[in-house]
NUSE-350042 format. One line per field, with one value per atom (N, C-alpha, C): residue number from 0; residue in one letter; atom name; x, y, z. Coordinates in pm, 1 decimal. Atoms other than C-alpha are relative to their C-alpha. Example, Ala and Ser with C-alpha at 12.3 -4.5 7.8 and 13.67 -1.06 7.14 Angstrom:
BEGIN
resi = (0 / 0 / 0 / 1 / 1 / 1)
resn = (A / A / A / S / S / S)
name = (N / CA / C / N / CA / C)
u = (89.0 / 1230.0 / 90.0 / -82.0 / 1367.0 / -77.0)
v = (-119.0 / -450.0 / 120.0 / -119.0 / -106.0 / 109.0)
w = (0.0 / 780.0 / 0.0 / -6.0 / 714.0 / 73.0)
END
This chain:
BEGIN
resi = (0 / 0 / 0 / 1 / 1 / 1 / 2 / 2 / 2 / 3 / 3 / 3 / 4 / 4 / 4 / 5 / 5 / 5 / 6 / 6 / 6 / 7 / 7 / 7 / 8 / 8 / 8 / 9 / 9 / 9 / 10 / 10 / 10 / 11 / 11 / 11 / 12 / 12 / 12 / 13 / 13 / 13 / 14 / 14 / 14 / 15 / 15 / 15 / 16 / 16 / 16 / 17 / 17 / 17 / 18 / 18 / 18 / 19 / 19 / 19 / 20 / 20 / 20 / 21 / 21 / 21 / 22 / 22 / 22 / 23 / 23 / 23 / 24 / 24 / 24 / 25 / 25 / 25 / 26 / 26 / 26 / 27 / 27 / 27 / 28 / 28 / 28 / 29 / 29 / 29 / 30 / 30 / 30 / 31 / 31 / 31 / 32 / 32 / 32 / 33 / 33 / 33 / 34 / 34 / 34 / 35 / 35 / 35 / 36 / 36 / 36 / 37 / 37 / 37 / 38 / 38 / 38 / 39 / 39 / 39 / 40 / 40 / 40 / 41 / 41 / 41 / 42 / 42 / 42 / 43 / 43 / 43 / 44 / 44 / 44 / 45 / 45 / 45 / 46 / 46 / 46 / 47 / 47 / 47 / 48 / 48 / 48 / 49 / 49 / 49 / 50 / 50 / 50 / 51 / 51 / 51 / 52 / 52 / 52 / 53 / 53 / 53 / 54 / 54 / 54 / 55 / 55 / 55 / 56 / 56 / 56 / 57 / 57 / 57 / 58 / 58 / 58 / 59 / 59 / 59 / 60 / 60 / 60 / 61 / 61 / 61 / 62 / 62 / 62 / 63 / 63 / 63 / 64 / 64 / 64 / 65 / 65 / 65 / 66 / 66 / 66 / 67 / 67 / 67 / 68 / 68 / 68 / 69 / 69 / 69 / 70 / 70 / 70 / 71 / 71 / 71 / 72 / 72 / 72 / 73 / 73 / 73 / 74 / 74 / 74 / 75 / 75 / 75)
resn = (X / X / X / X / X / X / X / X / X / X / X / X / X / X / X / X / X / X / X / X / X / X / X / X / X / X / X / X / X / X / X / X / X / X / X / X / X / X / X / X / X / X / X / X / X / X / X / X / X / X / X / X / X / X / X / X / X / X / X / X / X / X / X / X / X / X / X / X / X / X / X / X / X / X / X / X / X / X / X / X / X / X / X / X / X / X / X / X / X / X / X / X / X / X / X / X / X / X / X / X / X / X / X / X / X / X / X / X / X / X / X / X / X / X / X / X / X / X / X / X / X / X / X / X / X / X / X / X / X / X / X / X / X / X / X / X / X / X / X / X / X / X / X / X / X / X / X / X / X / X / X / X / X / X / X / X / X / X / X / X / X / X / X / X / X / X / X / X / X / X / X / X / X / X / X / X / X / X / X / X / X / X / X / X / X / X / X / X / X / X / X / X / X / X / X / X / X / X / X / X / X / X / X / X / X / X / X / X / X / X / X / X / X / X / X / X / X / X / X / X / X / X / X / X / X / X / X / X)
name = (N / CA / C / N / CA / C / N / CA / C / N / CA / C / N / CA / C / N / CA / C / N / CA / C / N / CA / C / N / CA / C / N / CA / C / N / CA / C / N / CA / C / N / CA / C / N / CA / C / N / CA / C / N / CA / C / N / CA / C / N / CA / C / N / CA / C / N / CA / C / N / CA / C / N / CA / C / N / CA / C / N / CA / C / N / CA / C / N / CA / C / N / CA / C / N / CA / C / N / CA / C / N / CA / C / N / CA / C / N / CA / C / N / CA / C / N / CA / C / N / CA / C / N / CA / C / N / CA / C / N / CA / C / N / CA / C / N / CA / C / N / CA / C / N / CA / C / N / CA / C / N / CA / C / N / CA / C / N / CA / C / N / CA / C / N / CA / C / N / CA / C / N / CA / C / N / CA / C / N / CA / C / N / CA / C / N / CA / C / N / CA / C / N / CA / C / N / CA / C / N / CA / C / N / CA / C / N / CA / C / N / CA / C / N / CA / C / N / CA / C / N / CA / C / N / CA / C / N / CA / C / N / CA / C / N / CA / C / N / CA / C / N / CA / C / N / CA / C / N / CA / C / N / CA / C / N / CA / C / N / CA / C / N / CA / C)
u = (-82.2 / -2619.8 / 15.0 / -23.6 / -2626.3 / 143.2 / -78.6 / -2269.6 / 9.8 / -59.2 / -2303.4 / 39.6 / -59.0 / -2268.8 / 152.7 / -134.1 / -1947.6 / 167.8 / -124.5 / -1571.4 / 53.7 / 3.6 / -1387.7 / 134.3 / -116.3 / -1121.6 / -149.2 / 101.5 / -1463.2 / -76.1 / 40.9 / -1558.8 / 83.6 / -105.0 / -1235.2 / 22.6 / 32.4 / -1262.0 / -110.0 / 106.1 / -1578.9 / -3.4 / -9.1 / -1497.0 / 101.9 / -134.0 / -1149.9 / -72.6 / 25.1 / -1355.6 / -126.8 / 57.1 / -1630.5 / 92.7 / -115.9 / -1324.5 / 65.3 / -40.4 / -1207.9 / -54.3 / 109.5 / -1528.8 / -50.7 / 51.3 / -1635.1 / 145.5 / -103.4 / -1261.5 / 58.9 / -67.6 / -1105.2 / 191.2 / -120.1 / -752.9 / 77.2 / -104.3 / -561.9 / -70.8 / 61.8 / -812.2 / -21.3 / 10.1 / -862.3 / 168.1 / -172.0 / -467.6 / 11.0 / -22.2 / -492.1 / -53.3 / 68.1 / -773.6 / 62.4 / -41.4 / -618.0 / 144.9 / -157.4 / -272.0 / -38.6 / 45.0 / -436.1 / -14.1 / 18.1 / -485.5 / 148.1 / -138.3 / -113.9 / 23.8 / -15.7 / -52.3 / 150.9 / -176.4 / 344.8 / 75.2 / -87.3 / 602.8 / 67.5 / -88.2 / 753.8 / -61.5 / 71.6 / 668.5 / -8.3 / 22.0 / 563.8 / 8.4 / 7.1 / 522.6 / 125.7 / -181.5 / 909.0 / 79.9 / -130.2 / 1066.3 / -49.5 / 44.8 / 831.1 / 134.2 / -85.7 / 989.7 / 125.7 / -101.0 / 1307.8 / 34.3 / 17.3 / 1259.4 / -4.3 / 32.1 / 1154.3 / 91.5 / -2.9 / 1343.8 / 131.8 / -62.0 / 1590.2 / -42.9 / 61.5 / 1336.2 / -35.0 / 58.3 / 1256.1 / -108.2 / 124.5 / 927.3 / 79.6 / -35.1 / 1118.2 / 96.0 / -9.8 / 1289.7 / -72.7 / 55.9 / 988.1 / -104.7 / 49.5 / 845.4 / 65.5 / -108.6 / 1158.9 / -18.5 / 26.8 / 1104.0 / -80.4 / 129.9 / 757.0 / 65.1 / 14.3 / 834.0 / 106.4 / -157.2 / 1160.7 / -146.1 / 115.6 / 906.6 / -102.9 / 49.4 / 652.9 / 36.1 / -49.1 / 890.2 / 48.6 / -38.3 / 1046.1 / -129.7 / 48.6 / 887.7 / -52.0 / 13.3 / 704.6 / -50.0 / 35.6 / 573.7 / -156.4 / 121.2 / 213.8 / -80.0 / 13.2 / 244.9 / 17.0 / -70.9 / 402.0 / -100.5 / 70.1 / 248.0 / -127.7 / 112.5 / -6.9 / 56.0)
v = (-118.2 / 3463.2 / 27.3 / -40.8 / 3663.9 / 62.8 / -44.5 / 3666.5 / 112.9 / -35.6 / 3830.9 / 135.6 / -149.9 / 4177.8 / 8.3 / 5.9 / 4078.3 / 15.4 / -14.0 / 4148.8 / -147.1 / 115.1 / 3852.7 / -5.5 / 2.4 / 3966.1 / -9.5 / -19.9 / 3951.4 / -154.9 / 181.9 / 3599.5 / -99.9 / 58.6 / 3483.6 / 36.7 / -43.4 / 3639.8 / -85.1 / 148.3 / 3448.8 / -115.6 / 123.3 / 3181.2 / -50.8 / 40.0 / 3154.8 / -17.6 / -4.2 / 3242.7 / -108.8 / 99.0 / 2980.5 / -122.8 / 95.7 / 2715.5 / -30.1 / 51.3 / 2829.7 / -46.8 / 41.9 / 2809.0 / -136.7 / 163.7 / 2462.7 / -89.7 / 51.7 / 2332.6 / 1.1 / -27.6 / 2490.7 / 88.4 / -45.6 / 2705.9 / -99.5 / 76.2 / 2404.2 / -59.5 / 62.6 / 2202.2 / 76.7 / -121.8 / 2536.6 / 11.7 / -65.1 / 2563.8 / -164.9 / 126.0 / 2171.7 / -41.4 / -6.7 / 2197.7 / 82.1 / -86.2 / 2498.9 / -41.3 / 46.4 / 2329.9 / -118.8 / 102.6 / 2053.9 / 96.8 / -52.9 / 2315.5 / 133.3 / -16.4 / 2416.4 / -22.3 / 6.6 / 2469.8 / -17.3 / 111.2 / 2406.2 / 118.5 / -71.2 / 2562.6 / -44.7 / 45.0 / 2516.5 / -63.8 / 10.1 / 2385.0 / -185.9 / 111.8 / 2032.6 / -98.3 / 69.3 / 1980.6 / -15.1 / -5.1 / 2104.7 / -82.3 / 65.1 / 1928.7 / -134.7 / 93.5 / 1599.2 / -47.9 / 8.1 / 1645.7 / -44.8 / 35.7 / 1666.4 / -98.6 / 155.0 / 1376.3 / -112.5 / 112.4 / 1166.7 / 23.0 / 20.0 / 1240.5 / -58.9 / 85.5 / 985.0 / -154.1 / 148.0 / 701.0 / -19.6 / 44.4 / 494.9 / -79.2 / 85.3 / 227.9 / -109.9 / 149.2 / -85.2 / 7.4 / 35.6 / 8.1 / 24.1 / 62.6 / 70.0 / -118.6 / 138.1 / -235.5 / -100.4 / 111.4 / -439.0 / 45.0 / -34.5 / -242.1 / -78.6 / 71.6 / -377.6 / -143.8 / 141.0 / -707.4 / -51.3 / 39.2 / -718.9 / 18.4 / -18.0 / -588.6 / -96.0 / 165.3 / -879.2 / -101.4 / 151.9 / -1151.4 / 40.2 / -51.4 / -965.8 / -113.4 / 45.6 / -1195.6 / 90.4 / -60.1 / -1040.0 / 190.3 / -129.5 / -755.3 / -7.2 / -55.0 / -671.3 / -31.2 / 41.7 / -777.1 / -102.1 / 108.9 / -1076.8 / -112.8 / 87.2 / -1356.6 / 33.2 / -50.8 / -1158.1 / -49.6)
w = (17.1 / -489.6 / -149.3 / 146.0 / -837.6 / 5.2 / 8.6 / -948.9 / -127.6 / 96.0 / -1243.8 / -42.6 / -46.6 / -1142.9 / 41.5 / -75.8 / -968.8 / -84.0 / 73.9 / -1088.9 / 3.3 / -28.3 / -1140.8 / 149.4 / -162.5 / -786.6 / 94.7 / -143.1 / -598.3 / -19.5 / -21.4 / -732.5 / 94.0 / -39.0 / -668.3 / 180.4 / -170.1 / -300.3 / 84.1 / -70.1 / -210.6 / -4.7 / 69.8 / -406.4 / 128.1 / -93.4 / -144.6 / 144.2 / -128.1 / 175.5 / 20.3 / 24.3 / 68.4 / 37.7 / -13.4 / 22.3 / 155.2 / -130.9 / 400.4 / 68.4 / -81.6 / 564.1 / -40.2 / -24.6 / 460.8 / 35.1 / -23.2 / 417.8 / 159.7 / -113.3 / 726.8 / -111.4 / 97.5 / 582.3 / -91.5 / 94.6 / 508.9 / -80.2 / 98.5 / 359.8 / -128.1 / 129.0 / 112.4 / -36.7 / 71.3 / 38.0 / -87.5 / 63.3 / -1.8 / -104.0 / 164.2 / -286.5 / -77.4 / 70.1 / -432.5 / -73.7 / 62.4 / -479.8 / -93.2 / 104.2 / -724.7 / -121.7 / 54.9 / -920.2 / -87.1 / -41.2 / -951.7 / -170.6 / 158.4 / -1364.7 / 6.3 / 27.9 / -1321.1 / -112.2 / 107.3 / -1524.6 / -146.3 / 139.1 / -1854.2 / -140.3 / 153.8 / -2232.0 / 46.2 / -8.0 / -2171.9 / -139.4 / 137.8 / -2534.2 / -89.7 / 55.8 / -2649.7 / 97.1 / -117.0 / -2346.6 / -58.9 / 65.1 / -2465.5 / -89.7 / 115.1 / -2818.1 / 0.7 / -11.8 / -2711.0 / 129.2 / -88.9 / -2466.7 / -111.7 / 75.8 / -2739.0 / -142.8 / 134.3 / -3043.6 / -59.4 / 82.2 / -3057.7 / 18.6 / -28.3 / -2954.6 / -149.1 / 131.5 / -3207.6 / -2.9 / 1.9 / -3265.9 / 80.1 / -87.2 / -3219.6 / 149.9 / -132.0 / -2915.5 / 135.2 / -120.8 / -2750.3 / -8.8 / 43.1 / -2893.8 / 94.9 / -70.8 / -2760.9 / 185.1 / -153.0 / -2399.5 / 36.6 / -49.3 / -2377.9 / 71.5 / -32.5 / -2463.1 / 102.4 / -119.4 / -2199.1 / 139.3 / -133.4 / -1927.9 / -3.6 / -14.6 / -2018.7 / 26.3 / -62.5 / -1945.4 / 128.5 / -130.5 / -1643.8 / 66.2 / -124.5 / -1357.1 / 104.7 / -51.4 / -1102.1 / -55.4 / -3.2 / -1296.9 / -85.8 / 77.8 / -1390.3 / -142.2 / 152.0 / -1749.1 / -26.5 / 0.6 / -1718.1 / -20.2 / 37.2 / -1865.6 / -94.7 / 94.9 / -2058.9 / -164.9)
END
């Protein structure tokens, strides 16, 4: 199929009815929702997530979670 004549609402149209016909509907809603960009500034909320951490306390985190027993790290 030569798309390149095509608009991009008529890619996106075959592109969806492609997705139903091999998927089945849900399997096409269920790929399409991976694809799900989300809301909000990830990078300012970050920032202000992080900006009264400091080095050594997540230095000191680590090393509390390495002796913790029973976890993943432990003994490394």
């Amino acid at each position: 199929m030569n798309t390149e004549g095509m608009t991009p609402n008529e890619i996106r149209k075959r592109g969806i009815e492609a997705l139903s016909k091999a998927l089945g509907p849900i399997g096409m809603v269920r790929f399409l929702q991976q694809f799900d960009a989300g809301t909000g500034d990830y990078t300012a909320e970050r920032k202000q997530w992080l900006q009264d951490l400091k080095l050594e306390d997540v230095i000191d985190e680590i090393k509390r979670r390495r002796k913790k027993p029973g976890t993943r790290t432990a003994g490394r």
